[in-house]
VOBA-1610 file (N, C-alpha, C; in pm, whole numbers, padded with zeros to 5 digits, always signed):
BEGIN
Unk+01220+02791+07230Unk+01175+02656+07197Unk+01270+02594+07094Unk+01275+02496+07131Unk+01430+02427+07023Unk+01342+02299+06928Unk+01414+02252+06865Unk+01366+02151+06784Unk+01291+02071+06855Unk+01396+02034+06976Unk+01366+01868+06999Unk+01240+01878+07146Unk+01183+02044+07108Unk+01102+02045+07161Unk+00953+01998+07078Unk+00980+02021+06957Unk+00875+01979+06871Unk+00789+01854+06849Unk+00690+01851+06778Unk+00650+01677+06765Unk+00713+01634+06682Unk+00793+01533+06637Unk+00844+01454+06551Unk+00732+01442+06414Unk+00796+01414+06285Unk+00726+01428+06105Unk+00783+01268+06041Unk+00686+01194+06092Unk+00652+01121+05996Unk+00789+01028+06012Unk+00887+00973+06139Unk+00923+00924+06144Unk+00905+00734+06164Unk+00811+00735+06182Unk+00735+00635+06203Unk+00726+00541+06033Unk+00722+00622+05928Unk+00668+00578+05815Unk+00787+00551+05720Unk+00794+00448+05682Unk+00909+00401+05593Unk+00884+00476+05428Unk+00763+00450+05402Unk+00723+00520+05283Unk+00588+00629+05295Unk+00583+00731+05208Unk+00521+00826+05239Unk+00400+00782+05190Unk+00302+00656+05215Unk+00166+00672+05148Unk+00162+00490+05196Unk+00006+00441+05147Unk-00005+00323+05183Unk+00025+00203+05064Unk+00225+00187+05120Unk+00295+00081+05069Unk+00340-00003+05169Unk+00324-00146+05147Unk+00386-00234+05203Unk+00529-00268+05138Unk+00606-00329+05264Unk+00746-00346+05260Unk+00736-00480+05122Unk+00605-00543+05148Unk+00609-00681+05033Unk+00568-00686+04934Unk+00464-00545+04907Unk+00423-00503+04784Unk+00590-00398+04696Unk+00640-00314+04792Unk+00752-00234+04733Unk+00898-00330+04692Unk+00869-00467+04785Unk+00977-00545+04695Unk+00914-00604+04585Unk+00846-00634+04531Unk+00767-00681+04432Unk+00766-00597+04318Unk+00748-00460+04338Unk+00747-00320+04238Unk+00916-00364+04214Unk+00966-00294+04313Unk+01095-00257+04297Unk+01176-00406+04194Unk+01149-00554+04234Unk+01193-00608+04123Unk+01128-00610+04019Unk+00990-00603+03973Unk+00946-00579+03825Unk+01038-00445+03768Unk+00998-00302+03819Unk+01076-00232+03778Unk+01222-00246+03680Unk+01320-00333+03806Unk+01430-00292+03830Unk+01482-00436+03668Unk+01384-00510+03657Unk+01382-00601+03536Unk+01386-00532+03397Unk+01357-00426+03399Unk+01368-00292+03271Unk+01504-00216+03296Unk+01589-00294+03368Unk+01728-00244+03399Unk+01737-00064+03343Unk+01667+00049+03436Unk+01681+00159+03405Unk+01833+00189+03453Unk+01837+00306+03336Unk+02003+00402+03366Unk+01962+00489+03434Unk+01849+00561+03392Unk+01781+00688+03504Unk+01658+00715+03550Unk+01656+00721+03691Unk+01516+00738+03739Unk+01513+00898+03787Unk+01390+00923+03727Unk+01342+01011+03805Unk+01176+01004+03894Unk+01200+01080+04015Unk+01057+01053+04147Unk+01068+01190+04143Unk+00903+01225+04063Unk+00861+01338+04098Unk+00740+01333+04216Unk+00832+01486+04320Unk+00775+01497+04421Unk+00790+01350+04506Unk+00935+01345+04535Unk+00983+01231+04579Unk+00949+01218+04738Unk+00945+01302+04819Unk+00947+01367+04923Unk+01105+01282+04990Unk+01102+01155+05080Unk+01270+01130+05103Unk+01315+01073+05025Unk+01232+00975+04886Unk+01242+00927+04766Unk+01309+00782+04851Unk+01244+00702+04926Unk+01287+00571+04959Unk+01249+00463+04835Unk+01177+00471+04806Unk+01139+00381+04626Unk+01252+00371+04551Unk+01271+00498+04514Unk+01395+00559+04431Unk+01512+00505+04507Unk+01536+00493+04630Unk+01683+00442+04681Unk+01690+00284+04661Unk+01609+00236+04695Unk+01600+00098+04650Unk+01599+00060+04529Unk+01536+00149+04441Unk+01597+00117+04262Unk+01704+00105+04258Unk+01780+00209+04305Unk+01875+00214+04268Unk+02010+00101+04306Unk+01950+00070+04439Unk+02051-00043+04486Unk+02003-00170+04457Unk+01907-00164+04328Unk+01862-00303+04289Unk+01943-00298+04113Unk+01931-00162+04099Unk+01979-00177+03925Unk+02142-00111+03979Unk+02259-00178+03974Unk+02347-00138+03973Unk+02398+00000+03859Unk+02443+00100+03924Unk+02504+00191+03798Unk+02419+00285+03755Unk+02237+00260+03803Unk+02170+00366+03739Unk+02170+00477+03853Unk+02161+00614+03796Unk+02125+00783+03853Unk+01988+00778+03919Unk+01934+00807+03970Unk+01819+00912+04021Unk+01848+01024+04034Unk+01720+01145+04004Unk+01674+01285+04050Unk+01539+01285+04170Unk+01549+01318+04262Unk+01403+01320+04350Unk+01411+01491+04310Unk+01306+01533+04314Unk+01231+01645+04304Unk+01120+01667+04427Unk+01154+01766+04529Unk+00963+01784+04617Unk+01006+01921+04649Unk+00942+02000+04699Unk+00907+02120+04732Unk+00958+02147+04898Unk+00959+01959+04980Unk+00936+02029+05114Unk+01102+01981+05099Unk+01168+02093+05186Unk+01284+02074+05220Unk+01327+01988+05346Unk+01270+01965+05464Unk+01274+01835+05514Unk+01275+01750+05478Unk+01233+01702+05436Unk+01235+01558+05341Unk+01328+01549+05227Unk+01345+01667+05181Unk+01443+01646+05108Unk+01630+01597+05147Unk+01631+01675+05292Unk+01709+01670+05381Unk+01720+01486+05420Unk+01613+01469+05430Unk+01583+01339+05504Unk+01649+01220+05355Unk+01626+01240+05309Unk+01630+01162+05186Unk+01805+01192+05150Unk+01874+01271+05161Unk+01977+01318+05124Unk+02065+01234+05242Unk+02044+01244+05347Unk+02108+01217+05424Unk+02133+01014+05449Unk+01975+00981+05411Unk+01927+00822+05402Unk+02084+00786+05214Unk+02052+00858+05161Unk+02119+00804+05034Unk+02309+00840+05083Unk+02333+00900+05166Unk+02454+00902+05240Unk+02466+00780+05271Unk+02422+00743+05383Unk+02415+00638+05468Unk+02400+00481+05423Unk+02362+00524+05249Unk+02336+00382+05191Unk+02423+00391+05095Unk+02560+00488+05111Unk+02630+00516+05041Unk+02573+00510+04862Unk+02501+00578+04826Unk+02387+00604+04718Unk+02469+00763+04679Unk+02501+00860+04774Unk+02499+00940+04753Unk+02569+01022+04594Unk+02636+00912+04539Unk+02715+00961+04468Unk+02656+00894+04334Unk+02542+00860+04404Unk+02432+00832+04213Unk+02311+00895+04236Unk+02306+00974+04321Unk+02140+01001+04334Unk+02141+01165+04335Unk+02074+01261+04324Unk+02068+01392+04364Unk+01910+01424+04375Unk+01879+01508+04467Unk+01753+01534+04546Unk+01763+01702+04574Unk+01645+01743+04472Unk+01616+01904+04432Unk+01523+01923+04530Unk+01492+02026+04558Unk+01402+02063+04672Unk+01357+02266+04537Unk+01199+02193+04506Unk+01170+02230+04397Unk+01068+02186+04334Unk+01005+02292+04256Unk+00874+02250+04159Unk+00938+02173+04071Unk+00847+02001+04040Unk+00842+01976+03955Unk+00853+01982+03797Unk+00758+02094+03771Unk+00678+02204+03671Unk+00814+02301+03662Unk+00954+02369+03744Unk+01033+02433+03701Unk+01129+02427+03714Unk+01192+02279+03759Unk+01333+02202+03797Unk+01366+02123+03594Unk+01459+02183+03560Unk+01515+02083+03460Unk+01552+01960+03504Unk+01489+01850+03420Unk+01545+01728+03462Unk+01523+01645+03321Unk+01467+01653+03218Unk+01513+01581+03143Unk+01409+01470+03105Unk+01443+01350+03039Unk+01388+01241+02987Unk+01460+01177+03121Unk+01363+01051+03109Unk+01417+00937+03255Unk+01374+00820+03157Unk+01429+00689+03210Unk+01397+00542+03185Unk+01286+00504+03260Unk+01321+00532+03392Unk+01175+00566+03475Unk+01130+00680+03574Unk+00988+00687+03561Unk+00954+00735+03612Unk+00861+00703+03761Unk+00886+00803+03855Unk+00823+00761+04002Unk+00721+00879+04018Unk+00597+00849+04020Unk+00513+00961+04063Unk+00411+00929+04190Unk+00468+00895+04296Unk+00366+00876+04411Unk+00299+00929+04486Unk+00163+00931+04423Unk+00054+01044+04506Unk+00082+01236+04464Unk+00192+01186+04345Unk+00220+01355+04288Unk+00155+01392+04202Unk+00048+01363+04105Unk+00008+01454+04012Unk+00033+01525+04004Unk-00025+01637+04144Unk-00074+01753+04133Unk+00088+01833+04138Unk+00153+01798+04132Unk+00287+01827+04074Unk+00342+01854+03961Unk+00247+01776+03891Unk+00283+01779+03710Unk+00190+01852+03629Unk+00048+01909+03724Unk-00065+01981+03643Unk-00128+02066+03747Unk-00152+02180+03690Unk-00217+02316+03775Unk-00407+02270+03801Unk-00434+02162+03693Unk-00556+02182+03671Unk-00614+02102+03830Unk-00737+02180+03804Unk-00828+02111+03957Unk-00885+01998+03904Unk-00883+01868+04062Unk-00903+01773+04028Unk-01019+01783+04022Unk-01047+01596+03902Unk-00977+01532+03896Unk-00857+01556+03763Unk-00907+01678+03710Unk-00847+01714+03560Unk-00705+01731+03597Unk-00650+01713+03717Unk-00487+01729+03718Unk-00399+01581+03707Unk-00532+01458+03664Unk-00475+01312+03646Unk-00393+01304+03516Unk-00514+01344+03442Unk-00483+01352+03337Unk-00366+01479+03264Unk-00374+01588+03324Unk-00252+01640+03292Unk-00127+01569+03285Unk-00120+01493+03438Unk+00017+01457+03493Unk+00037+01332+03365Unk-00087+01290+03305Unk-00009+01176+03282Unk+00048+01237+03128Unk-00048+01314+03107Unk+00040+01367+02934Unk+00149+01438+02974Unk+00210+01468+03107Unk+00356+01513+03120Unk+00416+01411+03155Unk+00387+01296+03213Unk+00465+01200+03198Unk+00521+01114+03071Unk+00420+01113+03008Unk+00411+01073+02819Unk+00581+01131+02791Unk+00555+01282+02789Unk+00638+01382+02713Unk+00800+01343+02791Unk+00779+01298+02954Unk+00951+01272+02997Unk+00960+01120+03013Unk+00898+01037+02981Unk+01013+00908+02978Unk+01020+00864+02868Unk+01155+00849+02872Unk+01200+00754+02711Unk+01140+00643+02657Unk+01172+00601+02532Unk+01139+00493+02466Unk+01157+00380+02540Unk+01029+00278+02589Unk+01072+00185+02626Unk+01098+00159+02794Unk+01093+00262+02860Unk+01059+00304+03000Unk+00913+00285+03041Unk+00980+00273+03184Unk+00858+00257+03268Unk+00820+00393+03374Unk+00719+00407+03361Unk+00643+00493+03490Unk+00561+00395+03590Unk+00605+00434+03709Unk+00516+00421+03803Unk+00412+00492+03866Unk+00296+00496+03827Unk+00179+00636+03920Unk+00141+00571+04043Unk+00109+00632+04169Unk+00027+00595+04249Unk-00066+00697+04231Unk-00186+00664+04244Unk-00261+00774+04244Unk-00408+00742+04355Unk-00499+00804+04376Unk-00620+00771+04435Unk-00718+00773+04318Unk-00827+00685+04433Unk-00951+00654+04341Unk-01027+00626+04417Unk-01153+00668+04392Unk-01276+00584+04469Unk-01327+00494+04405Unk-01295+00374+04585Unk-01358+00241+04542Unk-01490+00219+04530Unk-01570+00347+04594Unk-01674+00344+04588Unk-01754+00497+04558Unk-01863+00529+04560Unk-01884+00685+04583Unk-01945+00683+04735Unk-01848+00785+04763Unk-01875+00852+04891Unk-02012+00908+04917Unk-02079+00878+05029Unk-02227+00918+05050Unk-02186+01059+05127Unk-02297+01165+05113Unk-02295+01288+05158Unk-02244+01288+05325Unk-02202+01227+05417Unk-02159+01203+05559Unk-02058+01153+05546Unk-01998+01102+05445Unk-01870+01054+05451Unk-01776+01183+05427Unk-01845+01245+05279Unk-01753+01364+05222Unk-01733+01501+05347Unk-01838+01518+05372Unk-01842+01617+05491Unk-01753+01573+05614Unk-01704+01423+05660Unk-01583+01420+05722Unk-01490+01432+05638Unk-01418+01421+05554Unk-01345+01383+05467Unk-01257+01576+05532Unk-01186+01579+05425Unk-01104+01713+05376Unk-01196+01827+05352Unk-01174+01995+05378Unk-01238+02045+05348Unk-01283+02071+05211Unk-01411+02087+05133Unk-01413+02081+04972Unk-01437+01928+04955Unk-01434+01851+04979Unk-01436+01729+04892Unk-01513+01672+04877Unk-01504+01642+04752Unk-01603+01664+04679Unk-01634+01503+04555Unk-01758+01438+04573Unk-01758+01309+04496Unk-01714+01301+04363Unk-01678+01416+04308Unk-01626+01419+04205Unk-01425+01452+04175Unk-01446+01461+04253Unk-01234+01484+04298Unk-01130+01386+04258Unk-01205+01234+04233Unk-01159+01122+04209Unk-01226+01014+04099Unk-01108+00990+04046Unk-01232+00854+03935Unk-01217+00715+03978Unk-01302+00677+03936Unk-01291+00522+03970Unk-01173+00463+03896Unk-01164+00311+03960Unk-01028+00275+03907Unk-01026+00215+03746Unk-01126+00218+03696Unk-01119+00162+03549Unk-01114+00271+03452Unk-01218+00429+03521Unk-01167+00526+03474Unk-00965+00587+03478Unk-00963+00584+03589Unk-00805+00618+03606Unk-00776+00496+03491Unk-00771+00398+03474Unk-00633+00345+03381Unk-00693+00346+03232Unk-00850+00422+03208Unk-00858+00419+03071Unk-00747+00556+03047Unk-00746+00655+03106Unk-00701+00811+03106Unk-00541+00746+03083Unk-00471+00653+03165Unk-00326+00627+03170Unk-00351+00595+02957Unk-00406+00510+02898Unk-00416+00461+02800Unk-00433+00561+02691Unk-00574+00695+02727Unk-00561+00750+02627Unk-00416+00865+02613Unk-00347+00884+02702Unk-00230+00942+02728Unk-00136+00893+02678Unk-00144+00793+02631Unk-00002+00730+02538Unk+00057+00580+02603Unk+00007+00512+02717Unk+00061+00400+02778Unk+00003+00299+02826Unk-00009+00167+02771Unk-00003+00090+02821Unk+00009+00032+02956Unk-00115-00025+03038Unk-00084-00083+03194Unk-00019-00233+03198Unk+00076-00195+03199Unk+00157-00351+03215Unk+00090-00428+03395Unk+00044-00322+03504Unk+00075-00397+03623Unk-00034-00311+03667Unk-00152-00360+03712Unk-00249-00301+03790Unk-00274-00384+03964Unk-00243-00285+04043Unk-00243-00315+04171Unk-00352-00224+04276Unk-00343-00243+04363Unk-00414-00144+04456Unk-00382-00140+04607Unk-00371-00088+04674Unk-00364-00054+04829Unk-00450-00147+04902Unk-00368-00237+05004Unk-00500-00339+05077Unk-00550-00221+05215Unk-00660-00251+05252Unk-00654-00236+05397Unk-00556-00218+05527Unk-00443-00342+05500Unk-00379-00315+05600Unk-00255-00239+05571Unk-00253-00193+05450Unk-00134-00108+05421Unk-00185+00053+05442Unk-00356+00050+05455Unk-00410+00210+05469Unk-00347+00252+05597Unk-00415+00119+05698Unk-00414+00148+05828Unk-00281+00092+05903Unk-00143+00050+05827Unk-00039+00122+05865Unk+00037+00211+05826Unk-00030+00251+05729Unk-00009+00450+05681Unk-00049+00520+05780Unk-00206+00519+05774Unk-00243+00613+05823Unk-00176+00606+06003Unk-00198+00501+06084Unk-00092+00470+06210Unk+00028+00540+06215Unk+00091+00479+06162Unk+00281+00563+06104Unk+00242+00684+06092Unk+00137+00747+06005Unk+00145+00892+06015Unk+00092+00966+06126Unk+00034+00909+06186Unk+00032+00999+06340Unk+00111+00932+06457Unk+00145+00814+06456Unk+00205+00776+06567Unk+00278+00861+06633Unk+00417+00959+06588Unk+00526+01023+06652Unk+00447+01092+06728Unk+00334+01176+06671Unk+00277+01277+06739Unk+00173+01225+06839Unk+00139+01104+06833Unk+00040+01084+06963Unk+00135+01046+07069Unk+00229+01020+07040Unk+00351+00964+07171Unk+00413+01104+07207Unk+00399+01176+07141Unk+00452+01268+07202Unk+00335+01365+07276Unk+00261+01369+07249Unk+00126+01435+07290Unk+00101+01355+07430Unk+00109+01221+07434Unk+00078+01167+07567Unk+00179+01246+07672Unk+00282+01238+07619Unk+00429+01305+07675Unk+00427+01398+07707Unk+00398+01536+07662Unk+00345+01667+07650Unk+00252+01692+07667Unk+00163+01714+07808Unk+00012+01752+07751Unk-00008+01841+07769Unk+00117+01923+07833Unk+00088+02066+07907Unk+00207+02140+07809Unk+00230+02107+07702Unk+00323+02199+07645Unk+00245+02262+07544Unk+00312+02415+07545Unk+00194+02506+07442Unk+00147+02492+07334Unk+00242+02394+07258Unk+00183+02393+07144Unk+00065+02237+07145Unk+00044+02158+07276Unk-00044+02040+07269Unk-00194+02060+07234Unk-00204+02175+07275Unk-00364+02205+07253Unk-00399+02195+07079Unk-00282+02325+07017Unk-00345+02319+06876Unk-00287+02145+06766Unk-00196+02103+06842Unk-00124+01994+06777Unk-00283+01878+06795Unk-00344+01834+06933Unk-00446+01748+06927Unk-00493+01740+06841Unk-00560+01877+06804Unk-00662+01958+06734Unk-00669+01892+06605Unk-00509+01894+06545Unk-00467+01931+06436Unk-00505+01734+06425Unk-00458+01661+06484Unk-00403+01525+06483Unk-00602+01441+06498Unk-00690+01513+06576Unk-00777+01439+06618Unk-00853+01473+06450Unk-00872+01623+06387Unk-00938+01635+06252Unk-00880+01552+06179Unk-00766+01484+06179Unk-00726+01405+06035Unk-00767+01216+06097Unk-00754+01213+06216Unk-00797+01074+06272Unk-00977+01105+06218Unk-01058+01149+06206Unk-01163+01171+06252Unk-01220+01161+06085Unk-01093+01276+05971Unk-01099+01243+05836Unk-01134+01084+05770Unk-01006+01056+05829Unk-00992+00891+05814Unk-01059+00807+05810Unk-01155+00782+05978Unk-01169+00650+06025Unk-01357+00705+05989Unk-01431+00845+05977Unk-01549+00837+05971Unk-01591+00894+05798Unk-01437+00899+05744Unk-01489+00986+05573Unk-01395+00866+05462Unk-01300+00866+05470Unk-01255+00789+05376Unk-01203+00617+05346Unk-01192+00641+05497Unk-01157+00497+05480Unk-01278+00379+05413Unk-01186+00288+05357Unk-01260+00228+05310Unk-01313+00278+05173Unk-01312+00421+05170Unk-01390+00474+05027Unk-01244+00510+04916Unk-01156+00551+04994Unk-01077+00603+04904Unk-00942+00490+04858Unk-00934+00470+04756Unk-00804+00390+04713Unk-00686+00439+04696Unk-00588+00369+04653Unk-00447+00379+04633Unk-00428+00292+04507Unk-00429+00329+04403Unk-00390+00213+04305Unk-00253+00297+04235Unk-00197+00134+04230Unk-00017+00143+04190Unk-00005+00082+04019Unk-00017+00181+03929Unk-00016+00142+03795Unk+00151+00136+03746Unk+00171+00060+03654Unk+00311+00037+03607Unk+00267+00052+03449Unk+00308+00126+03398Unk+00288+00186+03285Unk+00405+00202+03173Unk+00367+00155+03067Unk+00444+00147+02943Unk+00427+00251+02850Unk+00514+00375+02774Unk+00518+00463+02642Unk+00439+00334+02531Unk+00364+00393+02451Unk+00341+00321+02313Unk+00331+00452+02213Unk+00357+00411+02066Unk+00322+00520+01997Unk+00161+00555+01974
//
């Protein structure tokens, strides 16, 4: 069995979570108005955020940091191609044991649990007192993080993920008191619309339902459905609608 026998990962999705192309130009120029020298995206996965900083602030570095080496690949190869390559470098690596230093900014999308061992929701708040400790004076962090917009009723959670649990997430006024008692200031409070869930969540299965129509008799279609119909099924009867995306832009204070 060769690669290109496989289902295709997430080619479909420009960014790894629910961002719009008109919300990420909007970030990317507030950001890029704090004219950073260095960014770092922890748990960057292809770190597309991070490439566009960079070709918005002339002259500044990035580090991406993630664990999965595809993506890291993917991202390495995208900052080639945008001739980036020779300001950017992309570790394939824990967060928690990659040296990297102080940054101007910081990118943490949908990574906490990158920056803290603790079980949620207590790994919010870790991440953000390790974010405190790496960006410089006067830098910006970006978190995406989740939240419930609402509390999940007992039929929602039971579709949801296995374990999950109404307490896994805080609401969104909780999340940005926690950014505050951590040392920072919310300069920019945003959130995930609807139609940016449901062309996440789309983009993230698309490759594989086109290929599944394609394949229905190839061995691995049976457990791939399987795999593709539990996370459609997560989605559209457990979280949607309940679970958020809020995009905080965050300031160091003493």
């Amino acid at each position: 069995m060769t690669e290109t026998d496989l289902p295709p990962r997430l080619t479909r999705l420009t960014f790894h979570g629910p961002l719009s192309e008109a919300r990420a130009a909007r970030i990317i120029d507030r950001l890029g108005r704090a004219a950073p020298v260095r960014v770092l995206d922890i748990g960057c996965g292809w770190g597309e955020l991070m490439l566009r900083v960079l070709e918005a602030v002339p002259g500044a570095t990035g580090t991406g940091i993630d664990l999965n080496g595809e993506d890291i690949a993917r991202g390495r190869a995208n900052a080639e191609a945008r001739a980036l390559a020779g300001r950017v470098e992309f570790v394939e690596g824990s967060a928690e044991e990659v040296s990297h230093g102080v940054a101007d900014l910081v990118l943490c999308l949908g990574a906490s649990h990158a920056l803290s061992n603790a079980e949620p929701p207590g790994n919010t708040a870790g991440a953000l007192r390790a974010l405190r400790r790496i960006i410089a004076p006067g830098g910006r962090v970006l978190l995406a993080e989740g939240f419930w917009q609402r509390s999940p009723t007992s039929a929602e959670l039971s579709a949801m993920w296995p374990d999950a649990r109404a307490d896994e997430f805080h609401d969104l006024a909780a999340l940005v008191d926690l950014a505050v008692s951590a040392g920072f200031r919310p300069v920019w409070i945003e959130t995930a619309g609807d139609d940016e869930w449901e062309d996440f969540e789309s983009g993230y299965q698309s490759d594989v339902e086109e290929w599944l129509a394609a394949h229905p008799d190839h061995p691995l279609a049976k457990e791939t459905r399987e795999r593709v119909d539990r996370h459609r099924a997560s989605w559209l009867r457990g979280y949607r609608g309940v679970l958020g995306m809020a995009y905080l832009t965050l300031v160091p204070v003493d």
